[in-house]
DRENTOR-127611 format. One line per field, with one value per residue: x, y, z of N, C-alpha, C in turn; residue in three letters; residue number from 1. Coordinates in steps of 0.1 Angstrom, whole numbers. Example, Ala and Ser with C-alpha at 12.3 -4.5 7.8 and 13.67 -1.06 7.14 Angstrom:
BEGIN
n.east: (132|128)
n.north: (-57|-22)
n.up: (78|71)
ca.east: (123|137)
ca.north: (-45|-11)
ca.up: (78|71)
c.east: (132|129)
c.north: (-33|0)
c.up: (78|79)
code: (ALA|SER)
pos: (1|2)
END
This chain:
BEGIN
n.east: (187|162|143|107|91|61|41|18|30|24|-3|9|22|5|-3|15|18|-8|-3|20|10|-9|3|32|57|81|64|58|63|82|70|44|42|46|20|1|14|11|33|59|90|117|110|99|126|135|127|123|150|150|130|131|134|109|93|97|93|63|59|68|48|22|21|20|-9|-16|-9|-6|-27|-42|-26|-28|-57|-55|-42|-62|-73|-97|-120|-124|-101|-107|-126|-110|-97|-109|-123|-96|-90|-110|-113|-94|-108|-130|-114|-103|-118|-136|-150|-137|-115|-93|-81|-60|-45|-24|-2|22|30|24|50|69|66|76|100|112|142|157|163|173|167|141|136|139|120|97|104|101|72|63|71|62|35|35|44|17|0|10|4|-19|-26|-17|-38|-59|-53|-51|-77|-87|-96|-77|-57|-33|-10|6|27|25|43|44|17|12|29|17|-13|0|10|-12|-28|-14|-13|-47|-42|-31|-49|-69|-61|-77|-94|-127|-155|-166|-150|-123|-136|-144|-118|-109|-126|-118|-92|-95|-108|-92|-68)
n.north: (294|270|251|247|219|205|195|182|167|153|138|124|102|92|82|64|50|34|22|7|-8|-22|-44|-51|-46|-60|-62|-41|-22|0|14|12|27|54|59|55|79|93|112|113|88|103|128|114|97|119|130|114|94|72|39|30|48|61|46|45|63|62|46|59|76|63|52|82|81|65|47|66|81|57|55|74|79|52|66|81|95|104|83|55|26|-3|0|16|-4|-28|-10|-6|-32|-47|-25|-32|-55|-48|-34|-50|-71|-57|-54|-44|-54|-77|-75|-62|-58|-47|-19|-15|-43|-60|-47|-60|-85|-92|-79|-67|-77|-80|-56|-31|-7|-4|-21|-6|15|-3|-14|9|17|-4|-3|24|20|-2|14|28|11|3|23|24|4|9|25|8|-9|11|20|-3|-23|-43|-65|-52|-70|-76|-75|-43|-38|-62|-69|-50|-63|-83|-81|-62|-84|-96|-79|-77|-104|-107|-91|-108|-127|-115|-119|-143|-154|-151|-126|-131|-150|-135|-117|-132|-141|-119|-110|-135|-124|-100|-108|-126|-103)
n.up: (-162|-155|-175|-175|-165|-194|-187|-160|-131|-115|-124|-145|-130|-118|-139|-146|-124|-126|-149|-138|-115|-131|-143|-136|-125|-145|-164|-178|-206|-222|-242|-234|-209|-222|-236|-214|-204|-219|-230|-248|-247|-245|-229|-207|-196|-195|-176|-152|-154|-162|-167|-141|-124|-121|-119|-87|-84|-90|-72|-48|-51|-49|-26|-10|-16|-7|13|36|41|55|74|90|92|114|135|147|168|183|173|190|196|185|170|151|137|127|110|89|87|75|51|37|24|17|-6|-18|-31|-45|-76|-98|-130|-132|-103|-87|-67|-40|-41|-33|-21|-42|-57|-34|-33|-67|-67|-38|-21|-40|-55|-46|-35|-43|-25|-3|-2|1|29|46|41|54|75|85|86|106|126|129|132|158|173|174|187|216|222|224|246|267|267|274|262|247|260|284|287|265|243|223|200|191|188|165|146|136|129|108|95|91|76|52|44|35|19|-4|-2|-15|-40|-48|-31|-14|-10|16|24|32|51|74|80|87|114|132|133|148|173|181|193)
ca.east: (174|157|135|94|81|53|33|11|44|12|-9|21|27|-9|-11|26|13|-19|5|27|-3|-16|11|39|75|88|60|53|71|88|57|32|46|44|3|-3|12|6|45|74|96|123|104|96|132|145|122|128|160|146|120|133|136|96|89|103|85|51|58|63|31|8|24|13|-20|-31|-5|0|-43|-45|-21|-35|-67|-49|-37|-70|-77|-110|-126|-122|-85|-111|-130|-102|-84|-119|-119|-83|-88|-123|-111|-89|-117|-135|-108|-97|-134|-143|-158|-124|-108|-79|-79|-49|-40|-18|11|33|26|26|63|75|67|83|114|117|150|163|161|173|160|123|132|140|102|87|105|98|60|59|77|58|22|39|44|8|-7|14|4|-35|-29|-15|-49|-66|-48|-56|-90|-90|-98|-69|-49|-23|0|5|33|19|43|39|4|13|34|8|-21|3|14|-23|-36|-5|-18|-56|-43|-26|-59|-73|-64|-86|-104|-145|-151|-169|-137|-123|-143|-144|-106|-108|-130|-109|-82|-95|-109|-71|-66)
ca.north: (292|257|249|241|205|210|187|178|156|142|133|118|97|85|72|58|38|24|9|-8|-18|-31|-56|-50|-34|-62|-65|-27|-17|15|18|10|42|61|54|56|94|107|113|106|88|114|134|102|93|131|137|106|91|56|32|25|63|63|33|46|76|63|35|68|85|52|55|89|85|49|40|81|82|47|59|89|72|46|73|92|94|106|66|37|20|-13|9|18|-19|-30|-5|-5|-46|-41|-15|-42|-67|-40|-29|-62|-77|-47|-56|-42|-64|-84|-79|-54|-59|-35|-23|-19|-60|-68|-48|-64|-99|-93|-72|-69|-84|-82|-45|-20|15|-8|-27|7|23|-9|-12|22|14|-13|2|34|10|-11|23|33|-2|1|38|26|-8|10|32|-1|-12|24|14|-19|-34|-52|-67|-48|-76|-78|-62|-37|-39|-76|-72|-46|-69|-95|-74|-54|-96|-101|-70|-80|-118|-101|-85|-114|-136|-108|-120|-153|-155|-140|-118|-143|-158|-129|-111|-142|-139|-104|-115|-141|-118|-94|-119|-123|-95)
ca.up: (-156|-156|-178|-166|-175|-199|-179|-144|-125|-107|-134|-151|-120|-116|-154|-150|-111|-128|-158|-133|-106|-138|-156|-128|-133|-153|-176|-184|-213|-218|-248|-224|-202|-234|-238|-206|-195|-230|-228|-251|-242|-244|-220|-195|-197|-190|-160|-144|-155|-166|-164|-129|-120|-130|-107|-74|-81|-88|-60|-35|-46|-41|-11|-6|-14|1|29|44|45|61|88|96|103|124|148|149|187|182|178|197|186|179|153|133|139|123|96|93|79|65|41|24|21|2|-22|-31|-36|-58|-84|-106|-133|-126|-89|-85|-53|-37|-55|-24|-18|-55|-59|-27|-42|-75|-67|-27|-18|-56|-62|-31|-41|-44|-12|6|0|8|41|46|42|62|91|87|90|118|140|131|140|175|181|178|200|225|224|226|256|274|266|283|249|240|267|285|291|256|234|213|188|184|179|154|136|134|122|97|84|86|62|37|39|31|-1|-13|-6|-25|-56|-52|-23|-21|7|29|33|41|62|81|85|91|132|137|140|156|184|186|198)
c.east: (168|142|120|91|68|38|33|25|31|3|2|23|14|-9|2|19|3|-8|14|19|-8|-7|27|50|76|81|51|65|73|76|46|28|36|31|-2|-1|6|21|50|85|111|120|102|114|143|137|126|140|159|137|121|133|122|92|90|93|70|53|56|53|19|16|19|-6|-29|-26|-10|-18|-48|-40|-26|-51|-69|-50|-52|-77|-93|-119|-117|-113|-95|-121|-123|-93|-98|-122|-110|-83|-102|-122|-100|-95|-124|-132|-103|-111|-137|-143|-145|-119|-94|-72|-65|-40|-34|-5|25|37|32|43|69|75|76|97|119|128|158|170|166|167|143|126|131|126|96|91|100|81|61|61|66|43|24|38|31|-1|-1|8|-16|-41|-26|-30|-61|-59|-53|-69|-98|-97|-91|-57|-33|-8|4|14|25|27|44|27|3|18|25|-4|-14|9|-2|-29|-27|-11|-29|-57|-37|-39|-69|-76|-74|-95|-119|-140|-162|-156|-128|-125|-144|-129|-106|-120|-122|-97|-82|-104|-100|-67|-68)
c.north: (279|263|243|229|210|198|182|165|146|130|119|103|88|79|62|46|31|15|-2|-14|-26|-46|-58|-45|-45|-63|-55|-20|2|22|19|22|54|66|58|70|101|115|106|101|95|124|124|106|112|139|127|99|79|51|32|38|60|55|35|54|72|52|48|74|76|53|64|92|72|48|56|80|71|48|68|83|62|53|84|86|97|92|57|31|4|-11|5|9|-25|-26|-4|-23|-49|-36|-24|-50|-56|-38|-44|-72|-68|-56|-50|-52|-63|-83|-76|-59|-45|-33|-22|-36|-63|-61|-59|-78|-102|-85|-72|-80|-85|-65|-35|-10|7|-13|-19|11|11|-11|-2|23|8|-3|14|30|5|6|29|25|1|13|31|10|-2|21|17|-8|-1|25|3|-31|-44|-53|-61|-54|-80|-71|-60|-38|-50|-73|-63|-52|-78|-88|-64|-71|-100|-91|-76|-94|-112|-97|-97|-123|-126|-111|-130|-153|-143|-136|-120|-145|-149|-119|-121|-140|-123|-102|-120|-129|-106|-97|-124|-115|-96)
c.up: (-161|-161|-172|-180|-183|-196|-161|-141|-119|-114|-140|-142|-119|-129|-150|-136|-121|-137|-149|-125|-115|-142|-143|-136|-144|-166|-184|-192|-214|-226|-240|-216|-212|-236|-228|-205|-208|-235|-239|-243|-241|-230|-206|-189|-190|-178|-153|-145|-164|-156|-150|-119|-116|-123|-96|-75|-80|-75|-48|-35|-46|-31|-2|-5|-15|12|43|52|57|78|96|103|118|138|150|167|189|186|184|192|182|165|144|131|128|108|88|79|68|54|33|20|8|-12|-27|-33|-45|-68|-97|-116|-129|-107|-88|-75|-47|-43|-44|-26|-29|-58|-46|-31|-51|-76|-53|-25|-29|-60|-48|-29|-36|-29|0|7|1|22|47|50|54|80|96|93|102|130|141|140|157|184|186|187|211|227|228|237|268|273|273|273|246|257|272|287|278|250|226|201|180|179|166|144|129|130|108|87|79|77|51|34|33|17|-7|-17|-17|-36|-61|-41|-25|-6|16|33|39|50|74|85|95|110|136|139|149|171|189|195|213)
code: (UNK|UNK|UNK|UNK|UNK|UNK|UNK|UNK|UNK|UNK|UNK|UNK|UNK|UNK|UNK|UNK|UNK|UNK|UNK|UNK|UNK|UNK|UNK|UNK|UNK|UNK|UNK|UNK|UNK|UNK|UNK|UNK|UNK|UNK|UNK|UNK|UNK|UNK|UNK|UNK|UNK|UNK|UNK|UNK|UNK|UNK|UNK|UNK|UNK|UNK|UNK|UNK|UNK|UNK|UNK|UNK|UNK|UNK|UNK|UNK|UNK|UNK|UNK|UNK|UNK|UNK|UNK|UNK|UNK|UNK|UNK|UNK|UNK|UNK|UNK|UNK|UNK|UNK|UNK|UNK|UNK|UNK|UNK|UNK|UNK|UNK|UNK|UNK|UNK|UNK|UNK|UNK|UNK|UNK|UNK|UNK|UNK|UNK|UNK|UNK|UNK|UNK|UNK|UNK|UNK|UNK|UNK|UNK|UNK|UNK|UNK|UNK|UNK|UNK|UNK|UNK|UNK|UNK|UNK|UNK|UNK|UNK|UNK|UNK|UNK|UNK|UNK|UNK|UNK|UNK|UNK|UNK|UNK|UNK|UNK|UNK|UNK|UNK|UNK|UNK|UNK|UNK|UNK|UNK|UNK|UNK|UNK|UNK|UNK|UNK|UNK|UNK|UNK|UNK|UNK|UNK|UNK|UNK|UNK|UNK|UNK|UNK|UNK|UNK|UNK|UNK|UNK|UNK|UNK|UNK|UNK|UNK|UNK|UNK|UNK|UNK|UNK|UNK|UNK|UNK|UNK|UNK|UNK|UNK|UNK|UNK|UNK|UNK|UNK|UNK|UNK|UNK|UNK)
pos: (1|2|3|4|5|6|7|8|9|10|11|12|13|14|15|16|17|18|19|20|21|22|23|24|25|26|27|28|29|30|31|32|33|34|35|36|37|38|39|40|41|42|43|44|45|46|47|48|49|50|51|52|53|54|55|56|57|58|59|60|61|62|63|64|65|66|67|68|69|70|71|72|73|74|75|76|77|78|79|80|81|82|83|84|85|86|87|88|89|90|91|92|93|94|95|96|97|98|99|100|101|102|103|104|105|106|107|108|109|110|111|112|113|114|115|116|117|118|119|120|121|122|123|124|125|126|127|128|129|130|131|132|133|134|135|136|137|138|139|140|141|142|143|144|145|146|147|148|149|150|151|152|153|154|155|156|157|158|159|160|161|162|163|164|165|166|167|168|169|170|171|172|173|174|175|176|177|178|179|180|181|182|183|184|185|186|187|188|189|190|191|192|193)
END
């Protein structure tokens, strides 16, 4: 009979994401882990396998609980597909102006910077993201085309591509830009449209 962990897998997972959203994979030590869940590392290291085990995992549950939300809104038929195209890039201007130290960014973004293309397993769940964003963006252009909002002669999933490069550009200006500058980006693009 398998033993039960003597701890929340969630919990554990939320303290382990903020340490790497904070300092990134390569510069969150295995102590740092430690501090953060409240965990030995004996315990870290035999629920997840290694530091890199531990990384996938919190990479898929910021996944589940920024990208999965973000989509779901996307596809909500209920408003207007220029609404939630609006709120949709808005809602990055907010989180990365907060008022937060160090200006996080996103930790999809921030791994795909520092590991995408280096790392497979990391570059797998951020494709994965992306793709999964890219078919939400296309589901809620083509609602804005059936609208007579956004032009029908228009591939939808270009313009998906190009609003899912424009929110990733948004989080990177995140880290320096104020949010005049981008809220200002964030019309222009959707005057694009």
């Amino acid at each position: 009979m398998a033993r039960s962990r003597g701890f929340d897998i969630d919990l554990v997972l939320d303290a382990a994401m903020g340490a790497f959203w904070d300092r990134g994979y390569a510069e969150t030590s295995a102590q740092d882990l430690v501090d953060g869940t409240g965990l030995g590392r004996g315990s870290l290291y035999n629920a997840f396998g290694s530091k890199h085990g531990l990384f996938e995992a919190a990479l898929r549950r910021y996944d589940e609980q920024t990208s999965a939300p973000t989509m779901r809104r996307l596809e909500d038929e209920g408003r207007p597909a220029m609404e939630r195209l609006r709120e949709f890039l808005e809602s990055v201007v907010r989180e990365e102006t907060a008022p937060t130290p160090g200006r996080r960014g996103c930790l999809v973004v921030n791994s795909a910077m520092e590991l995408a293309g280096r790392d497979e397993k990391v570059t797998e769940v951020v494709r994965r993201t992306f793709e999964r964003m890219e078919n939400a963006l296309t589901t809620c252009v083509r609602h804005g085309q059936a609208e007579g909002v956004i032009g029908a002669d228009r591939d939808p999933r270009e313009l998906a591509q190009y609003l899912l490069s424009s929110m990733y550009g948004l989080r990177v200006m995140g880290k320096v830009a104020d949010r005049q500058v981008m809220s200002g980006v964030v019309e222009k693009v959707l005057l694009s449209l």
